[in-house]
N, C-alpha and C positions, 0 to 999 in steps of 0.2 A: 236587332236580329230576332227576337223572341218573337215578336209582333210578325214580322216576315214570314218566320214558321210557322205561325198559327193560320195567316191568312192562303199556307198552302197547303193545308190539312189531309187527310185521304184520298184523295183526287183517285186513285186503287179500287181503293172501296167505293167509294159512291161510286164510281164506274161499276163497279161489278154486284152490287147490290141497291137500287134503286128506291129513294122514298127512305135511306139510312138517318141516323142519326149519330154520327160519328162524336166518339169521347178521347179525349186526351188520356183518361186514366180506368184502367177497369172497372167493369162493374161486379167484381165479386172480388174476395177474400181466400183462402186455402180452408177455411171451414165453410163453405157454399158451394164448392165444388162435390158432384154427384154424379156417379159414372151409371151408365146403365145400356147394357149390351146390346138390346135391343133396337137402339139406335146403329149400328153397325150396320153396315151393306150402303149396296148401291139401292139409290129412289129415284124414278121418276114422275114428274105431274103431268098431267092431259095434254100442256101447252109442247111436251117434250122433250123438258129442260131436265137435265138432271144431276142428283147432286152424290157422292160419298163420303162415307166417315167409318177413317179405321183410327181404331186405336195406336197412340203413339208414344202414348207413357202408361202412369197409374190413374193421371189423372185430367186427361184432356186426350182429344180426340185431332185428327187431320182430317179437313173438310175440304172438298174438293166440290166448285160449282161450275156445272158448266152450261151456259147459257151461250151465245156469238164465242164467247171466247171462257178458256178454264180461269179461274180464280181459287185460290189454294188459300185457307186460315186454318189459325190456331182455335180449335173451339173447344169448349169449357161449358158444360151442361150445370148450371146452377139452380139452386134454391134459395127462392126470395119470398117472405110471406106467405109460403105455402105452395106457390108457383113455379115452374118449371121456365129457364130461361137459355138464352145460348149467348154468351160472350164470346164474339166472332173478333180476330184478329189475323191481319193480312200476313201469311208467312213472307221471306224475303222479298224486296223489291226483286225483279230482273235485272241483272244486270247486261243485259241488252240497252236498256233505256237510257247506259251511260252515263252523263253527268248531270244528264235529267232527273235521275232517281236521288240524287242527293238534297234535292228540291220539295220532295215528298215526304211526306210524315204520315207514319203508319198509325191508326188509333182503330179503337173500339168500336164498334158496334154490336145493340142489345135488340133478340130479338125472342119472341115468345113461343113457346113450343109444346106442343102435347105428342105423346109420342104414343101410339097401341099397337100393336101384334102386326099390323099389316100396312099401318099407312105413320106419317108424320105429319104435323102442319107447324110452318113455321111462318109467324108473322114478324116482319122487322118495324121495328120502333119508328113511329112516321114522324119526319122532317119538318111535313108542313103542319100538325098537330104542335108541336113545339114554335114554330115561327108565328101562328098565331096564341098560343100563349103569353108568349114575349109582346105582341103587340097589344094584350091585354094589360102587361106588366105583370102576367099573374105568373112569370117563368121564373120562381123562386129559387135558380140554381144559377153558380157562375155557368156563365159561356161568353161566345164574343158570334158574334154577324160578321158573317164573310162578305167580300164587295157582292157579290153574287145573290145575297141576302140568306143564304144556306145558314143553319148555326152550328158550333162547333161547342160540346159539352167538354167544361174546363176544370168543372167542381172533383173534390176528391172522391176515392173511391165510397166512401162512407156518406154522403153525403147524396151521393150515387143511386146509391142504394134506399134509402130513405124515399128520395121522391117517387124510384119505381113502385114500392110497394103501396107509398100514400095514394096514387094512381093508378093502381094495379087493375082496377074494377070499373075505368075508365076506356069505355069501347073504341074511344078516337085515337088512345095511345098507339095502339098498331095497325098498320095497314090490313087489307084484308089478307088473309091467311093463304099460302100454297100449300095445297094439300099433295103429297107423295105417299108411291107405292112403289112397295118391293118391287122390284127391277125385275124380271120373268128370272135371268142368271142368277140371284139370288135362291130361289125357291128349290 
């Protein structure tokens, strides 16, 4: 059964975030979590898409993306090595999708963010950067290859963390970046 759920991992997320790198386990801890207001409002980038984040506790934020269709996470602004990150997590399945949804497994994904006064860029952790590491054998972290050849990061959250930062300064770790602006309703 375990094997089962793994091979149906965020099927959610990768839908709704492209080029992910979905984890079974967080990539931060309650001492990496870093709130910062700034990040609040609505953004949009050039292409149209656009995203929000309000606050929803003390220490994470609700992220609302919307690209064809909205996609709603639990996001989590961390610090890693010095670097700014976003620990994205799918809020509930729909329950529209019926006994479909029981089939899906909701996980992590890490993506890198710099945030200033007017604009955000958030780069998400690339898929295919990882899939050829593994074919190097240089992907010194548990996961498992899905039939699809996608992979799915299995290692603990500590462990997690370690390889982002040892790779931090690695320009192929993340996709190229979407850069957002305050939304005019904002201002």
């Amino acid at each position: 059964m375990r094997n089962i759920l793994k091979t149906l991992v965020v099927f959610v997320a990768a839908l709704a975030l492209t080029n992910c790198a979905p984890s079974l386990h967080p990539f931060f801890t309650e001492k990496d979590i870093v709130f910062n207001d700034a990040l609040l409002g609505e953004w949009i980038n050039e292409s149209g898409e656009k995203c929000k984040f309000t606050k929803s506790d003390d220490n994470y934020y609700e992220f609302l993306f919307v690209d064809e269709a909205p996609a709603r996470f639990k996001a989590r602004l961390i610090e890693l090595g010095g670097a700014m990150y976003l620990d994205l997590y799918p809020e509930d399945l729909d329950r529209s999708l019926g006994s479909y949804s029981a089939n899906l497994v909701r996980a992590h994904t890490l993506a890198r963010v710099s945030i200033t006064k007017d604009s955000i860029s958030i780069a998400m952790m690339d898929g295919d950067w990882l899939n050829k590491l593994r074919d190097r054998n240089q992907l010194d972290l548990a996961h498992e290859r899905l039939a699809g050849g996608e992979i799915v990061l299995t290692a603990p959250t500590r462990e997690l963390q370690a390889f982002v930062v040892k790779h931090a300064d690695d320009k192929k770790m993340f996709v190229d970046p979407d850069v957002f602006r305050h939304h005019a309703a904002d201002k």
